[in-house]
C-alpha positions in Angstrom: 0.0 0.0 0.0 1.6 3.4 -0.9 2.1 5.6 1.8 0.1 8.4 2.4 1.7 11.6 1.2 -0.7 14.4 1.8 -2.9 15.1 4.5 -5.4 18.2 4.5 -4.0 20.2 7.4 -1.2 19.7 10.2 -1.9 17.7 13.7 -2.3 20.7 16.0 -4.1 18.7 18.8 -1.6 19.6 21.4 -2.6 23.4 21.0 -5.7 23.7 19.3 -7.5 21.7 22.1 -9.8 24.7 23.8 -11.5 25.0 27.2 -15.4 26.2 27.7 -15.6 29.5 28.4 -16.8 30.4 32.0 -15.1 33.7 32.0 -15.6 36.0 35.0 -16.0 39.2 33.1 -15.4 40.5 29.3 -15.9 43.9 28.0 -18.0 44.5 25.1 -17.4 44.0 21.4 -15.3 47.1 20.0 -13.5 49.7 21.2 -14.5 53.4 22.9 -13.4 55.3 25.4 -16.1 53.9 27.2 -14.6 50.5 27.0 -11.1 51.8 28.0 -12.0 53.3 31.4 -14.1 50.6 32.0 -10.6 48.2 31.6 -8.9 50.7 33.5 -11.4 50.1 36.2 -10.6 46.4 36.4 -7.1 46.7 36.6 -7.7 49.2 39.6 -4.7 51.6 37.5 -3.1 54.5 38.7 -4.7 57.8 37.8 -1.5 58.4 35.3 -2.5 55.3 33.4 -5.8 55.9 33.5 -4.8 59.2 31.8 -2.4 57.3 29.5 -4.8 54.7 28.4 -7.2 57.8 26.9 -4.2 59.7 25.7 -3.3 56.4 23.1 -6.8 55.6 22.4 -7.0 58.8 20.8 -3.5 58.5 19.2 -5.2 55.4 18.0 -7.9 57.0 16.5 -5.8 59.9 14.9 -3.8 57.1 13.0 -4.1 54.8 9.5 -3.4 51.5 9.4 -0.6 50.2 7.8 -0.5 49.9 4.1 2.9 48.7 3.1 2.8 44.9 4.9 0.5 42.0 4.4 -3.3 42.8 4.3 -5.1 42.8 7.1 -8.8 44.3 6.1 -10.6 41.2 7.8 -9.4 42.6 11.2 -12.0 44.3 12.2 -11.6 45.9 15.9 -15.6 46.3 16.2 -15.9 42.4 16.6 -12.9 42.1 18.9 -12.9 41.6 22.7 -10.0 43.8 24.2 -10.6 42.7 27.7 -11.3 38.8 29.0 -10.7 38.0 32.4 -10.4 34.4 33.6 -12.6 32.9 36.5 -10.0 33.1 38.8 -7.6 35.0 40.4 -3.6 35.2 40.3 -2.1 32.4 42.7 1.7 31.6 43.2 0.5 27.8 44.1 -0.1 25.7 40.9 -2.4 24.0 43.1 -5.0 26.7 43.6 -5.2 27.6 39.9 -9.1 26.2 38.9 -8.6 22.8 37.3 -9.6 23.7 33.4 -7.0 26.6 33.2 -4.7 24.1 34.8 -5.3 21.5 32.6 -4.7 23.6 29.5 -1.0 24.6 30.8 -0.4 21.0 32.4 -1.3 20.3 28.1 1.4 22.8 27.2 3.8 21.5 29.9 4.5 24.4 31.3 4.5 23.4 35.1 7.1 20.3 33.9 9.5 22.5 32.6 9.4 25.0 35.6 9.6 22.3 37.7 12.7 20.6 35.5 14.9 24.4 34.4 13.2 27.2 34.6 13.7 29.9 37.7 10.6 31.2 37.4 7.2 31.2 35.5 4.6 33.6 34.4 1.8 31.9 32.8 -1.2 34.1 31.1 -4.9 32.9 30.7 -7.0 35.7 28.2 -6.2 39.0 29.9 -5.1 37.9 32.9 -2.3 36.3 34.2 -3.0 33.2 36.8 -0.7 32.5 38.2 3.5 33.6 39.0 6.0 32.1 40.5 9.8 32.6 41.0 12.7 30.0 42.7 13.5 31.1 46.5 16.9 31.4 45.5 16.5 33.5 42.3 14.3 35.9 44.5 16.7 35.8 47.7 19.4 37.5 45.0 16.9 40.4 44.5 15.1 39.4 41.2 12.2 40.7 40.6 9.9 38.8 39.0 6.0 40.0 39.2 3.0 40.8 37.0 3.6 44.2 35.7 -0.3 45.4 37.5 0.9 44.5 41.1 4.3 46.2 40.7 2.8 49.3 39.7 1.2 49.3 42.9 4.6 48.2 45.1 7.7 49.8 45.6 9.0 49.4 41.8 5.8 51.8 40.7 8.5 55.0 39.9 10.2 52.9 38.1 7.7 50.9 35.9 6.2 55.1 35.1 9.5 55.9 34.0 10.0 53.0 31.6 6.5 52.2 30.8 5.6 52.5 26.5 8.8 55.1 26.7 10.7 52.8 24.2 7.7 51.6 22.5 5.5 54.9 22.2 2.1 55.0 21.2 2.6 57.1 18.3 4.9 54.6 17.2 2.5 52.9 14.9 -1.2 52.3 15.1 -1.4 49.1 17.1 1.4 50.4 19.8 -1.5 52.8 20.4 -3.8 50.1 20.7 -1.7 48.5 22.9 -1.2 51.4 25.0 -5.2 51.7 25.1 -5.9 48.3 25.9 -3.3 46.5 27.5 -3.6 43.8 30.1 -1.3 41.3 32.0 2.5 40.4 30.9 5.8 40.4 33.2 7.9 43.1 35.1 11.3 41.7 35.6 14.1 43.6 37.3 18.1 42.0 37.7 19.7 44.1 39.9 23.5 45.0 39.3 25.8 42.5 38.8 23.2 39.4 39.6 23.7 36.5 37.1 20.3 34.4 36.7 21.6 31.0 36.3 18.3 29.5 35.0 15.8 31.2 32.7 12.7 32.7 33.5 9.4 31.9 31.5 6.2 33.5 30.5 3.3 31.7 28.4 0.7 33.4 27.0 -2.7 31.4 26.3 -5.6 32.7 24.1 -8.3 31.0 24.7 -11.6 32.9 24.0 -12.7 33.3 20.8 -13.0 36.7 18.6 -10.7 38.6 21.6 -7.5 39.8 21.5 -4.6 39.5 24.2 -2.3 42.7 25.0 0.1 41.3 27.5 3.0 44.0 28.4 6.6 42.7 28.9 9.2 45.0 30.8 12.4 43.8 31.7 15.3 45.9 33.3 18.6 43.9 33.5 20.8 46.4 35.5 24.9 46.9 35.6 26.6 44.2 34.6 24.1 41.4 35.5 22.7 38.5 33.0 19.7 36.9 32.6 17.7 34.2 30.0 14.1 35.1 29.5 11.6 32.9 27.6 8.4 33.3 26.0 6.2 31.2 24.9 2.6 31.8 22.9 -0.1 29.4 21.3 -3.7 29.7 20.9 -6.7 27.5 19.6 -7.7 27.3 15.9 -11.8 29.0 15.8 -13.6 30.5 12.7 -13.2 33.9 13.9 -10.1 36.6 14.0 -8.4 36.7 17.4 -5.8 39.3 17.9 -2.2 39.9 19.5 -0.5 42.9 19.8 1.2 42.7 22.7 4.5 44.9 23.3 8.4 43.8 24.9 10.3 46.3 26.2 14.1 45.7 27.4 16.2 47.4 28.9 20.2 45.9 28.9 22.7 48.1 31.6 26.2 48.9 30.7 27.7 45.3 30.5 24.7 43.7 31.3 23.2 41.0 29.2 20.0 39.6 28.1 19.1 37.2 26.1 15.3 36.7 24.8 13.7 33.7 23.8 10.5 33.6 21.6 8.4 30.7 20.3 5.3 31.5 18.5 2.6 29.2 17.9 -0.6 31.3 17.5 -3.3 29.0 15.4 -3.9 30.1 11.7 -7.1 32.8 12.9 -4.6 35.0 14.4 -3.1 38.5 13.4 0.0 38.9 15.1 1.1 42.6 15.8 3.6 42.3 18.6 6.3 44.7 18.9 9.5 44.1 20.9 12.2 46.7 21.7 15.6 47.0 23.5 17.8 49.9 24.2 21.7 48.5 25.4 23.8 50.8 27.2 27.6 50.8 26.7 29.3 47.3 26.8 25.5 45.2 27.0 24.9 42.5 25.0 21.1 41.8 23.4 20.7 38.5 22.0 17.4 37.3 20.3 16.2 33.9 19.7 13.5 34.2 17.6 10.6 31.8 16.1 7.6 32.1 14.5 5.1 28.9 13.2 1.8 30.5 13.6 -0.7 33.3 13.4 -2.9 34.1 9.6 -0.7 37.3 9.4 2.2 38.9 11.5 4.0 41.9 11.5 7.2 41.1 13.7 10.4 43.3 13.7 12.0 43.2 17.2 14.1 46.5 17.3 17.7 46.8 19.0 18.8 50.8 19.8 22.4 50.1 20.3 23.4 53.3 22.6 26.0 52.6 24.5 29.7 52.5 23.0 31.3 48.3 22.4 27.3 47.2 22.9 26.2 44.4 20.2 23.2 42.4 19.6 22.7 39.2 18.1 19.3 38.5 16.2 18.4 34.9 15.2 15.5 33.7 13.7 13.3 31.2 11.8 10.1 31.5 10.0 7.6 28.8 8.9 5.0 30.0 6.6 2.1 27.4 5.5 -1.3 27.5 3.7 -3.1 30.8 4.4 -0.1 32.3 6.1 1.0 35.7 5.6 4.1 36.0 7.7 6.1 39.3 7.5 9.0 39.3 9.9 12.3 40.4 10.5 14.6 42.5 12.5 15.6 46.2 13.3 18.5 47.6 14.3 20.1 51.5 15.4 23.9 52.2 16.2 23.8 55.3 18.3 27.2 54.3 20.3 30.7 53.8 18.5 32.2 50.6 18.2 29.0 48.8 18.4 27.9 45.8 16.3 25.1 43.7 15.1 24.1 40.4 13.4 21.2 39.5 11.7 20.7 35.5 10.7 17.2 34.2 9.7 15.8 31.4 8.0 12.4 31.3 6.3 10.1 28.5 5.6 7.2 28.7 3.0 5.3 26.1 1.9 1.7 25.1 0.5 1.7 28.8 -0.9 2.5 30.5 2.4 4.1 33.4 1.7 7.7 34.6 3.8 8.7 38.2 3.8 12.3 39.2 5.8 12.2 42.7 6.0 15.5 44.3 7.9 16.4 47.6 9.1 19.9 48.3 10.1 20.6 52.3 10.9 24.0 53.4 11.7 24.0 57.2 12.7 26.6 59.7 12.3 28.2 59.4 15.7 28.4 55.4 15.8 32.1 55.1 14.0 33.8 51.8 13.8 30.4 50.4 14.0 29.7 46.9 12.0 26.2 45.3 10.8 25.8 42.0 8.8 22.4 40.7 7.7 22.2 37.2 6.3 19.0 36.0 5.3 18.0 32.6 3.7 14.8 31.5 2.5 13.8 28.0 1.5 10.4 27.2 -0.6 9.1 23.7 -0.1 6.6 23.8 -3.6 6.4 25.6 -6.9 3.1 28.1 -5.6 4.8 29.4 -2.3 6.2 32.8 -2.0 9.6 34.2 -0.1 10.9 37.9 -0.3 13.6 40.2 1.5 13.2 43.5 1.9 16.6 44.9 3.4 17.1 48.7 4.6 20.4 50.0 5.0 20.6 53.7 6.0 24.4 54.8 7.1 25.8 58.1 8.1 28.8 57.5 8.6 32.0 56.4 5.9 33.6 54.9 9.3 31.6 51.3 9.3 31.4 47.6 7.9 28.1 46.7 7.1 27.0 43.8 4.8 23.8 42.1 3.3 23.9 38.2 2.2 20.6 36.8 1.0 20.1 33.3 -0.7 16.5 31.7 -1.8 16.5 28.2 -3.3 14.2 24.8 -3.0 14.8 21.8 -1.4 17.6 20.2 -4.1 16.0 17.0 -5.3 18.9 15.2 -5.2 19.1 15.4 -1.7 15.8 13.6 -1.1 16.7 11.0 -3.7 20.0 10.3 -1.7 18.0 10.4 1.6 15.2 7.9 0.2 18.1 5.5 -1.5 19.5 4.9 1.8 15.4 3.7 3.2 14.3 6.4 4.3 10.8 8.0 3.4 10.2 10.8 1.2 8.5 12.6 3.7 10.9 12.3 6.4 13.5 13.0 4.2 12.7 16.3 3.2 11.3 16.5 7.4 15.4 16.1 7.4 16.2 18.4 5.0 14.3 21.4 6.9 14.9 20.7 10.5 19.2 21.1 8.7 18.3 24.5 7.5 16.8 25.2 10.5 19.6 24.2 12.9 21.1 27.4 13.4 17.9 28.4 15.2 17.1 25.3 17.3 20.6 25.0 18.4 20.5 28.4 20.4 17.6 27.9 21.9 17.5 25.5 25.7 16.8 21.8 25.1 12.9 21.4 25.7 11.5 24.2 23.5 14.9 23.0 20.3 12.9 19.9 20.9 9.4 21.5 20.7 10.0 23.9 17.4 11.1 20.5 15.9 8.3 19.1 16.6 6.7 22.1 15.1 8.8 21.5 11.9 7.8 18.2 11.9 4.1 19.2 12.5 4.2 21.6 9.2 6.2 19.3 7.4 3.1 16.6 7.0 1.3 17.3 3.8 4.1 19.4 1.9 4.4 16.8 -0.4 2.3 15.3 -2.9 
């Protein structure tokens, strides 16, 4: 019997599985001012965010959506849910989290790997985060490791106003003000000076409810010369209706400090992913991204490095899998403010079963920043004849005193390679399975063992059905 080489859509089961919804309390469809104080209300803010909230809602307004990416006319904010809050409140015992909301993380593994190598875990229901946790010895060096609503609250609230949307503004871009309107739940991290976290710390972020949209807010200060891993992990279930995510990162890396920042992104095929990530590295930091991105109908994802400090550097790498009905339009962003300072880009894309791949890259080096280098490399791999890859590279240098280069390469899987692969008994599928988890190496190979081992699962996922 020949074996079957096609199958109509991946096995998603360990993430599109989704939970009944018994929310506590959603807002209403759309999105007013009326809407915005009434999320204000719930997260019990600060009269300064209050304020702040209205300020981007009208910044919102004021603004035009993008029209250079992919489309994304079927978002339509009138039928989205900004707000969704979980029947349950936070809890730093996994125990007391409500069984459903439990079950849906125990699904993900989440509590196995902080229980295995993680320092700490944040993990995110809808709107809400439910529960946070961080190791008694990570804390008993001074880590902060909270959700960002209680430590506006706490003795860190100064310093959350002063760093809070001031990389990321809301007149950034359209959905930054959105953000800025709406947002709800994510991490506040602080590493204070010369503290090394040995282990990483986590945050997950579950969608669960359809037609809503999840603005979690990351903001992470690594101080002087201190070092720390942070992960984050996303996935949501597949439903009929657009969900969105535009939630917002902002880092901040001390003189010598470094971070590095872990991403896997798994949203199902009903999501527009708008996320934007941002860090600003004073002199001598390091800024390392780890980077990848499986899911989602249509993204828009450049994480930005502002490279201030003199001898500071940041690493990007990243992979892209783009399937059926994905739009994916990712990349990187880089500014050299400081002298001496460097960067590297490396990315893979995937495209397959006419997904289309864009790379876009922006790599800035100002007047002031001599002696600076930049490299972008950028390969793209198409898996079929009716898939789509393109790069888009930016270069925009002020200065004679730099090195920057560009390297891009798109080809197909050589056919060759599979025959080879196939001659020595193995399948044609798993072959090619092979052939892409290779090209993809650079990527797994940075990241810590369990999630290397989940996006080649993910690879392995997409892979079925991208023959025949």
């Amino acid at each position: 019997m020949k074996e079957k080489t096609y199958v109509e859509d991946i096995d998603r089961s360990m993430y599109d599985f989704r939970n009944e919804e018994k929310d506590a309390y959603k807002v209403q469809e759309g999105l007013t001012p009326a809407i915005v104080e009434q999320i204000s209300k719930e997260k019990n803010d600060p009269a300064w965010m209050q304020l702040f909230r209205l300020q981007s809602l009208q910044i919102y307004n004021s603004m035009e959506i993008p029209n250079w990416g992919p489309p994304i006319d079927e978002l339509n904010m009138d039928q989205i849910v900004t707000y969704v809050r979980p029947n349950t409140k936070m809890s730093a015992k996994w125990s007391e989290v409500p069984d459903d909301i439990k079950d849906t993380f125990e699904r993900l593994g989440i509590p196995q790997a902080e229980r295995k190598s993680l320092a700490g875990v944040g993990a995110q229901y809808d709107s809400e985060l439910v529960y946070h946790n961080v190791k008694a010895e990570v804390a008993a060096q001074g880590v902060v490791y909270t959700d960002l609503e209680s430590a506006m609250h706490g003795e860190y609230a100064e310093m959350i106003r002063t760093h809070f949307m001031k990389l990321v503004k809301p007149n950034d871009h359209k959905f930054a003000a959105l953000h800025g309107a709406v947002w709800s739940g994510g991490s506040f991290v602080y590493v204070p000076p010369g503290v090394s976290v040995e282990i990483p710390l986590q945050s997950y972020f579950r969608l669960n409810a359809p037609g809503a949209g999840q603005f979690e807010h990351t903001l992470i200060i690594v101080d002087e010369g201190a070092d720390l891993h942070f992960i984050e992990g996303c996935s949501a279930p597949k439903y009929n209706v657009a969900n969105l995510h535009a939630g917002c990162v902002e880092l901040f890396v001390g003189k010598n400090a470094r971070l590095r920042y872990s991403t896997i992104e798994n949203w199902s095929k009903n999501m527009y992913n708008l996320n934007t990530k941002r860090a600003i590295v004073e002199e001598g930091g390091v800024m390392e991204w780890v980077s990848g991105s499986f899911g989602s109908h249509t993204s828009y994802l450049y994480p930005m490095t502002i490279l201030k400090g003199k001898d500071s550097r940041m690493e990007f790498t990243g992979i892209t899998f783009a399937g059926k009905g994905q739009n994916l339009d990712t990349g990187a962003k880089v500014v050299h403010t400081g002298k001496n300072t460097s960067s590297y880009i490396n990315t893979r894309s995937i495209s397959k079963d006419g997904g289309i791949s864009t790379f876009r890259s922006s790599v800035t080096i100002g007047k002031n920043a001599k002696h600076s280098k930049a490299a972008v490399s950028c390969q793209s791999l198409m898996l079929d004849d009716i898939s789509r890859s393109d790069t888009i590279p930016a270069m925009d240098i002020r200065t004679k005193d730099a090195n920057v280069g560009h390297e891009a390469k798109i080809g197909k899987i050589s056919d060759d390679a599979v025959f080879y692969l196939m001659s020595r008994g193995i399948s044609e599928e798993d072959a090619r399975a092979m052939i892409v988890s290779g090209f993809a190496d650079n990527v797994s190979k940075e990241l810590p063992l369990e999630y290397a081992v989940e996006m080649n699962n993910l690879i392995r996922l997409e892979m079925k059905g991208s023959i025949g």
